[in-house]
Each structure stands twice: as structure tokens, then as C-alpha cells.
C-alpha positions, 0 to 999 in steps of 0.5 A, a space after each residue: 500500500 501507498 503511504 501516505 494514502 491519497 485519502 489521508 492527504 485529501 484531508 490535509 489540502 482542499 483539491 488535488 491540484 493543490 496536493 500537486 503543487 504543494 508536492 512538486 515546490 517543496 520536492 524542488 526545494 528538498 532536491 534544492 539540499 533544503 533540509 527533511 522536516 521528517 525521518 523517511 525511507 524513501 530517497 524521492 523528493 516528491 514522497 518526501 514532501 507528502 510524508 512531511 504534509 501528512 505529518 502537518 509539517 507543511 501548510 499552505 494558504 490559498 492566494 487570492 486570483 487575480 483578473 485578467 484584463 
């Protein structure tokens, strides 16, 4: 089984977009050498950053948008 699972982290965000990119900016930083905000198995960037947002290490907020003219 995947963990964490995709139900767990639905929790924690409010779309799976925002799961996407909350994903790929921090598996970037952590492939930048930013340092592990919890102790993994796993070497890849991206499952690293979805173990730290099912940990509640992660949070996010969602910006206004702004209209295009």
C-alpha cells in the first residue's frame, strides 16, 4: 500500500491540484539540499514532501486570483 494514502492527504489540502503543487515546490526545494522536516525511507523528493504534509509539517494558504484584463 501507498503511504501516505491519497485519502489521508485529501484531508490535509482542499483539491488535488493543490496536493500537486504543494508536492512538486517543496520536492524542488528538498532536491534544492533544503533540509527533511521528517525521518523517511524513501530517497524521492516528491514522497518526501507528502510524508512531511501528512505529518502537518507543511501548510499552505490559498492566494487570492487575480483578473485578467
Amino acid at each position: 500500500m501507498i503511504k501516505p494514502s491519497l485519502d489521508q492527504l485529501m484531508e490535509k489540502v482542499d483539491s488535488k491540484y493543490t496536493l500537486v503543487i504543494i508536492g512538486a515546490r517543496r520536492g524542488r526545494d528538498l532536491q534544492a539540499g533544503k533540509p527533511k522536516q521528517v525521518d523517511s525511507k524513501s530517497n524521492k523528493p516528491v514522497t518526501i514532501a507528502l510524508e512531511e504534509l501528512d505529518a502537518s509539517k507543511l501548510f499552505f494558504e490559498r492566494g487570492k486570483s487575480t483578473p485578467r484584463g
